[in-house]
C-alpha positions as CSV (number, residue, x, y, z in Angstrom):
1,X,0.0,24.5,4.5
2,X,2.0,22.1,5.8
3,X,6.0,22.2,4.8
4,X,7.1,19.1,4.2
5,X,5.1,16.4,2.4
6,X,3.8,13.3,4.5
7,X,4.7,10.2,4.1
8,X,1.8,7.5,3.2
9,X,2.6,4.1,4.5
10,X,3.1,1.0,2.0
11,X,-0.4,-0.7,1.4
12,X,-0.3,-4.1,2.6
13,X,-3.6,-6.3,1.8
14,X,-4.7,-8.4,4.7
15,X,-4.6,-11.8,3.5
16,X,-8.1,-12.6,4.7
17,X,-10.0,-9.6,3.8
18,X,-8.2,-9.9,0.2
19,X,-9.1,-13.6,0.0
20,X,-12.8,-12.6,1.0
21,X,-13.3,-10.2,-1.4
22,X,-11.6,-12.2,-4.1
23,X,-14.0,-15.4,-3.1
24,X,-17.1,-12.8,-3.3
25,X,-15.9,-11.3,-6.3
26,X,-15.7,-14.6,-8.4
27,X,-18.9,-15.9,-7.1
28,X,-20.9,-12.6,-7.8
29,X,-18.8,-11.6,-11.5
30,X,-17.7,-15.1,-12.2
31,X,-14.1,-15.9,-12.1
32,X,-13.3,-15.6,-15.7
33,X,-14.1,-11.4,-15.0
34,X,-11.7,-11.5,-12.2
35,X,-8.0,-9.8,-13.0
36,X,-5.3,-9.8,-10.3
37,X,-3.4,-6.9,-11.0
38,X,0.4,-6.4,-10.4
39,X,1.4,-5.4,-7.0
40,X,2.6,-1.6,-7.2
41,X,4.3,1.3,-5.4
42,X,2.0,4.1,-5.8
43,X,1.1,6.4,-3.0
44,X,-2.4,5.9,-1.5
45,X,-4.3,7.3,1.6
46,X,-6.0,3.6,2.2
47,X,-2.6,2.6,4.0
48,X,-3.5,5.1,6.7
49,X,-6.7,2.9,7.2
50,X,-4.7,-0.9,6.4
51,X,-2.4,0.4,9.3
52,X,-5.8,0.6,11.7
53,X,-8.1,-2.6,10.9
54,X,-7.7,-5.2,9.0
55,X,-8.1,-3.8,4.7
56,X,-8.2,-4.8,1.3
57,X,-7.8,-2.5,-2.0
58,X,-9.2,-3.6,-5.2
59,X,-9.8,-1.7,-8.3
60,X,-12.8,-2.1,-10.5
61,X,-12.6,-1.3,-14.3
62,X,-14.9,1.3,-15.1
63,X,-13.7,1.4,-18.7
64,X,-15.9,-0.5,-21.8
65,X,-13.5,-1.0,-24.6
66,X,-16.4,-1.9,-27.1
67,X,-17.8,1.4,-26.4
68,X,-14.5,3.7,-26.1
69,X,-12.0,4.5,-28.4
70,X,-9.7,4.9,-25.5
71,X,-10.1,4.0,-22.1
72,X,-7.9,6.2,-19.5
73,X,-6.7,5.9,-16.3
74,X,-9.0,7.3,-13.4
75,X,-6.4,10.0,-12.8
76,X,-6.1,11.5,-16.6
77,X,-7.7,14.4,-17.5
78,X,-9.4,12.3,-20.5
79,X,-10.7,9.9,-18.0
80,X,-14.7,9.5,-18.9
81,X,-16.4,6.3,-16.8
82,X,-19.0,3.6,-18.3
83,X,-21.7,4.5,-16.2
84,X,-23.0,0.9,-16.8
85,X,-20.7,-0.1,-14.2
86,X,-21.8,1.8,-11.3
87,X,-24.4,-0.9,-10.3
88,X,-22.4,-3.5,-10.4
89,X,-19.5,-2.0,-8.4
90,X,-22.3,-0.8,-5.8
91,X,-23.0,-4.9,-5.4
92,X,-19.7,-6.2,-5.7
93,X,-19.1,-3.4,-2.1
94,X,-22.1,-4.7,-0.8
95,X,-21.7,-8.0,-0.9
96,X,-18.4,-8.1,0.3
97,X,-19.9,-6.6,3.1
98,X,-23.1,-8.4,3.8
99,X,-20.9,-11.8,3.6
100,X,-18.6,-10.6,5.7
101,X,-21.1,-9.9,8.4
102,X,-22.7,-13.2,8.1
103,X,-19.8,-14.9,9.3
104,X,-18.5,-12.4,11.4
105,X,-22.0,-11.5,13.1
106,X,-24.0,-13.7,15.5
């Protein structure tokens, strides 16, 4: 085990990945089920890949309020997901990455 803790880097969005997967996500979802959430300090691995190509983190809600009494956070103990979201996460990944190979890939 190691003795000290690591450091993980601050998470910084590249502008044009974030902007892609924004524009995907409003076309796909619609933009009236598109949130921007405030920017945070929380530690996160993903800034160990940000610091090596170009990244983008983005949450989606996996929570159903008229389903759930309580929706919790993914790291509670309480946490339960809406399964109903799986396939639409699955497409929302997928299509940012299709799109971005269309115009990134001759």
């Amino acid at each position: 085990m190691e003795d000290k803790m690591r450091h993980y880097p601050v998470l910084i969005n590249d502008e044009g990945i974030y902007a892609h997967a924004k524009t995907v996500a409003e076309s796909l979802l619609g933009k009236e089920n598109v949130m921007i959430a405030p920017q945070l300090m929380g530690a996160e691995d993903f800034g160990f890949y940000a610091q090596r190509m170009a990244g983008a983190f983005f949450n989606i809600a996996v929570g159903n309020k008229s389903t759930m009494v309580t929706v919790h956070s993914t790291h509670s103990p309480s946490f339960v997901i809406d399964e109903d979201v799986l396939p639409i996460g699955s497409a929302f990944h997928a299509a940012v990455a299709i799109e971005f190979l269309k115009k990134h890939v001759s």
